[in-house]
C-alpha positions in Angstrom: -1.5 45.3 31.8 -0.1 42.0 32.9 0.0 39.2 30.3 -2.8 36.2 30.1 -0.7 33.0 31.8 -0.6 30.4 29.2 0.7 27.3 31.4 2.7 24.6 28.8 0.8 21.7 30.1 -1.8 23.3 27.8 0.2 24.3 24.7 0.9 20.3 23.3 -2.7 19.7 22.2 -6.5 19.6 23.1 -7.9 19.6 26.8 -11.0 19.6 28.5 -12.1 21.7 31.4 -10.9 20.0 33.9 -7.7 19.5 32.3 -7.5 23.9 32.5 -9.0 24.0 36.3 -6.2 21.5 37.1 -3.1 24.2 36.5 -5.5 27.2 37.7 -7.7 28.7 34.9 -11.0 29.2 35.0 -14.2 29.0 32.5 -14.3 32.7 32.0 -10.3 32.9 31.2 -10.5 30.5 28.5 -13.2 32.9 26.5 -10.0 35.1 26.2 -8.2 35.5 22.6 -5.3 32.6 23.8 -7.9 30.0 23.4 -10.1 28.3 20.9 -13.3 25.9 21.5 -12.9 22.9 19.3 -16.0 21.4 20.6 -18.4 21.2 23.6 -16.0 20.8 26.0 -12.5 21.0 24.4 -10.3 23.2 24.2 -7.1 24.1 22.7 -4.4 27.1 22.3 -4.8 29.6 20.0 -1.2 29.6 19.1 -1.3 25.8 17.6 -2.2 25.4 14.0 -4.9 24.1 12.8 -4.6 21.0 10.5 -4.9 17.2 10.6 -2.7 16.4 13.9 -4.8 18.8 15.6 -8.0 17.3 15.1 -6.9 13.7 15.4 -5.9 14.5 18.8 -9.4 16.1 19.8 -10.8 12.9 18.2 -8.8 11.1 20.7 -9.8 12.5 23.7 -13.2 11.2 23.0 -12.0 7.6 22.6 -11.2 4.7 24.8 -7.8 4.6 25.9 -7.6 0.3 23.9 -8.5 2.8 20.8 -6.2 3.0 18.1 -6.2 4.8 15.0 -6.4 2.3 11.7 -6.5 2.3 7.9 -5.7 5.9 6.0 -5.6 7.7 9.3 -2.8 5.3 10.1 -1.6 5.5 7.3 -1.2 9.1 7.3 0.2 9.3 11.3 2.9 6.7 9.8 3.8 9.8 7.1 2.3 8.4 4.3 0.4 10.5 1.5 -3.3 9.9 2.3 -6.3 11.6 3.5 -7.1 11.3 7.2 -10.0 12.3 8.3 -12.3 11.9 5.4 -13.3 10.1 7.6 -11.8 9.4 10.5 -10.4 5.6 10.9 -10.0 3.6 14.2 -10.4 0.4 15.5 -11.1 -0.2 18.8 -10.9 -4.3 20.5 -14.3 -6.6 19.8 -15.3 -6.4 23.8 -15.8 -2.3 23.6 -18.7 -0.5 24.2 -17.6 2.7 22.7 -20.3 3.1 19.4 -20.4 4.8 16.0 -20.2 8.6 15.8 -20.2 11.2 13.2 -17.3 11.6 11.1 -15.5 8.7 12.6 -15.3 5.1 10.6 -15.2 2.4 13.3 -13.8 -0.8 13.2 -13.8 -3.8 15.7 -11.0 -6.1 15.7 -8.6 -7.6 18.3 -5.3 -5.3 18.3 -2.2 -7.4 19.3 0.4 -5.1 21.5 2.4 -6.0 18.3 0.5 -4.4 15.7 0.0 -1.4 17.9 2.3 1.9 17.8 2.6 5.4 18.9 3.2 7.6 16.0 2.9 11.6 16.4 1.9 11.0 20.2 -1.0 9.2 19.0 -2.1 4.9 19.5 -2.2 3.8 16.1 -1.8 0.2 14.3 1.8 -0.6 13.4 2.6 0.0 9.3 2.4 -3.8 8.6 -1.1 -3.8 10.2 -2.2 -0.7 8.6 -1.4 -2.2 5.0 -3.0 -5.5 5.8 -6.1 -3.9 6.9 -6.1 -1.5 4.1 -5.5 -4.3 1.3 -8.7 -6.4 2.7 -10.9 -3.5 1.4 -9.5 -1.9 -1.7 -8.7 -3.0 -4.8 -5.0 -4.9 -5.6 -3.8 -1.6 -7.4 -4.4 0.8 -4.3 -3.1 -1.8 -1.9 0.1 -1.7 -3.9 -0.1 2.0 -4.2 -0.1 1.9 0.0 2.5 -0.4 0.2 5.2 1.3 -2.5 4.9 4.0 -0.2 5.6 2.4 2.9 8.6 0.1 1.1 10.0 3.6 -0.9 10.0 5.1 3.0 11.5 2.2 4.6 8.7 1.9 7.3 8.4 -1.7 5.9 10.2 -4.6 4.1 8.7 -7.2 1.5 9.8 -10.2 3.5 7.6 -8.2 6.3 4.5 -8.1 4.7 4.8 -11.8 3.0 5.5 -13.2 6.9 1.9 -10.9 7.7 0.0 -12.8 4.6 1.4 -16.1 5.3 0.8 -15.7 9.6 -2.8 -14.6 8.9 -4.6 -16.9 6.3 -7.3 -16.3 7.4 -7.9 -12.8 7.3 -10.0 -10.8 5.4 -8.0 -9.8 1.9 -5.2 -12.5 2.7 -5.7 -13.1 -0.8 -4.9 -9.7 -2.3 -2.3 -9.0 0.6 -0.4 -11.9 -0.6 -0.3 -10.6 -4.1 0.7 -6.9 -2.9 4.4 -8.2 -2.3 5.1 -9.8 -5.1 4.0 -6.6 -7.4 5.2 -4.1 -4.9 8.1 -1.6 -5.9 10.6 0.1 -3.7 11.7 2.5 -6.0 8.5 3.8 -6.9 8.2 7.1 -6.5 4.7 8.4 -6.5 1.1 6.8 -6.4 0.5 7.2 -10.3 3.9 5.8 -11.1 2.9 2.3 -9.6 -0.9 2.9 -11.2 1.0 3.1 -14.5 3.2 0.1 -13.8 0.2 -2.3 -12.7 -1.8 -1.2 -15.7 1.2 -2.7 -17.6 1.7 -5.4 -15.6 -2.1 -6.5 -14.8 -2.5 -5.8 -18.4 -0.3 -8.6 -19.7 2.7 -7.2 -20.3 6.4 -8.2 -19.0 7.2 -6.3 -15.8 9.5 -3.1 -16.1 12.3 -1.9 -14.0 11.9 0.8 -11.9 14.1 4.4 -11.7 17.0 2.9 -14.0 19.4 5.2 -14.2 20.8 5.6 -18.1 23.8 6.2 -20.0 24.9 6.8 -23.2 27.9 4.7 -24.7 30.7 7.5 -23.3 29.0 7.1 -19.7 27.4 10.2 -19.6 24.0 10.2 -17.4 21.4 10.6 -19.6 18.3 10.6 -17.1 16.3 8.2 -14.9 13.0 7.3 -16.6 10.6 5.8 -14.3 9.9 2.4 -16.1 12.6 0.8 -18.6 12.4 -2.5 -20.5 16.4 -3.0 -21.1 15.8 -5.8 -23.5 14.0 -3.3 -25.8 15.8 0.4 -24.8 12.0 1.2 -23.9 11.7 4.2 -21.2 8.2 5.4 -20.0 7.4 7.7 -17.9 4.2 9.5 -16.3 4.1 12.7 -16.7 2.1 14.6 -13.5 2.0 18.7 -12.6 5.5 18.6 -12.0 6.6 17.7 -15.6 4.3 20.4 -16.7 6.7 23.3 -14.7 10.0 21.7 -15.9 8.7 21.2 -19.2 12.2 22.3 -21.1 14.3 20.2 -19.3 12.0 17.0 -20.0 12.6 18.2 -23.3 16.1 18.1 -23.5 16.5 15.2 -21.7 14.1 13.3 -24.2 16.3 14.1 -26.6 19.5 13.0 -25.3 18.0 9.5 -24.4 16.4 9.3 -28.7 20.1 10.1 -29.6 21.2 7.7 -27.4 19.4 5.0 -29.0 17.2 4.8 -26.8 13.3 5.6 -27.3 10.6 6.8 -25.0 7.1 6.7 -24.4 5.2 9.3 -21.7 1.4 9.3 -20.0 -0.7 11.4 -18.0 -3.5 10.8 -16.2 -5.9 11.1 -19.1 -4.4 8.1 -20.7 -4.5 5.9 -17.7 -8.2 6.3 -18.2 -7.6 4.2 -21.5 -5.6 1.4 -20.0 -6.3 -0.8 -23.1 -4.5 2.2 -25.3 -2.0 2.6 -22.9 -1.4 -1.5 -22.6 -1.9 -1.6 -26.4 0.6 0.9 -27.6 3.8 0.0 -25.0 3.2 -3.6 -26.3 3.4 -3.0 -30.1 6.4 -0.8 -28.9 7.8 -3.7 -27.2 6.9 -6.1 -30.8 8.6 -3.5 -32.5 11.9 -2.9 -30.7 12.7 -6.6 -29.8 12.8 -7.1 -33.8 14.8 -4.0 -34.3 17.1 -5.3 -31.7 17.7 -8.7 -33.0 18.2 -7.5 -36.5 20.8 -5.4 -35.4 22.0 -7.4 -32.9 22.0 -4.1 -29.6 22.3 -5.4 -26.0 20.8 -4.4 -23.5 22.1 -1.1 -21.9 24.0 -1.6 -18.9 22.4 1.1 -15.5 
């Protein structure tokens, strides 16, 4: 029995009806096992996967082709670590008629050609856009949370997103997107690592360096905690799922750094819950080592 043709126009993504009567196939042909009804008039092939990408691009074929996708869907199409489609984000231009549907957050703002990208064959707003429009709705914390992991990927620059604040005064959460460059982090290295730095930081407390690499006084590498106070020889680190499986080497690697002189404090998500604990303890640490330091004189470790 011969094989069902699958032509490749109709492998990349969704397609309608017509799309499939274009290259030959018929109503009846696509009730066969090679293809899958995403909705009422869309169709796709069985042998893609199912997942975000998939349905973004079904979502697109329902939108106006000035549409572009904005916020955590943007975010997301740009290869960031953030839900999608929960809902849904775009932004289409003031002067469209296109309205509100299920599932899909709409937004309507002029899009400059500028601030408009193609990212996984999809229109979506550029990563300096994305991060401006996501800092004028959440708080400081998750704006900087967005933007440690666009700086950590190198999608974006500082000096990028300063020029953004300072060419849009106007716009809504200016204010909070001016303050995400100055408490932004590069090095960061997950979401709850920059939570547990702005608790510290917003809570009053000198600002830490990030992913210092340390070593004891014959050179040896000792580890890379993900906060450090040199003047004090105070690592801290936040301890997620990961630590959990590798919980023998954080171990040993704890105790080289005490030997070392050096001393360490560690959090998990239960304790950023406290943040006055957390702020409380790492500053009578801080108290507590400065004086230790002066009495007997230690420098600061060089990285």
């Amino acid at each position: 029995m011969a094989r069902a043709r699958v032509p490749a126009e109709l492998k990349k993504g969704p397609f309608t009806l017509r799309d499939a009567e274009r290259v030959g196939l018929t109503p009846k042909q696509l009730q066969g096992s090679n293809w899958r009804r995403i909705e009422r008039g869309l169709y796709v092939w069985a042998g893609l996967a199912e997942g975000p990408g998939l349905f973004l691009a079904a979502v697109r074929r329902r939108l106006p082709d000035d549409a572009a996708f904005s916020g955590h869907t943007a975010a997301w199409l740009h290869g960031l670590d953030l839900p999608p489609c929960d809902p849904v984000e775009v932004t289409v231009p003031k002067s469209s008629g296109v309205s509100a549907r299920a599932g899909l957050s709409l937004r309507r703002a002029d899009l400059p050609i500028d601030d408009v990208v193609v990212r996984r064959g999809l229109r979506t707003t550029s990563v300096v856009r994305t991060v401006a429009d996501l800092a004028g709705r959440l708080t400081v914390v998750e704006a900087v949370v967005v933007a440690d992991m666009a700086l950590h990927e190198r999608l974006v620059k500082v000096t990028e997103l300063e020029a953004r604040a300072a060419a849009h005064p106007r716009w809504p959460g200016t204010a909070r997107l001016r303050r995400v460059p100055e408490l932004a982090e590069p090095l960061a290295e997950s979401p709850m690592e920059t939570r547990l730095r702005l608790l510290l930081v917003l809570g009053g407390l000198p600002r830490p360096r990030a992913q210092v690499r340390l070593h004891d006084e014959s050179g040896r590498f000792l580890g890379r905690p993900d906060l450090f106070y040199p003047d004090q020889r105070l690592a801290i680190e936040y301890d997620g799922g990961i630590h959990r499986d590798s919980l023998a080497d954080d171990d040993r690697r704890q105790n080289r750094l005490l030997a070392a002189g050096y001393r360490l404090l560690r959090f998990t998500a239960r304790d950023l819950d406290r943040p006055d604990a957390v702020v409380g303890l790492v500053a009578r640490h801080l108290a507590t080592l400065t004086r230790a330091c002066r009495e007997h004189n230690w420098s600061a470790p060089s990285s």
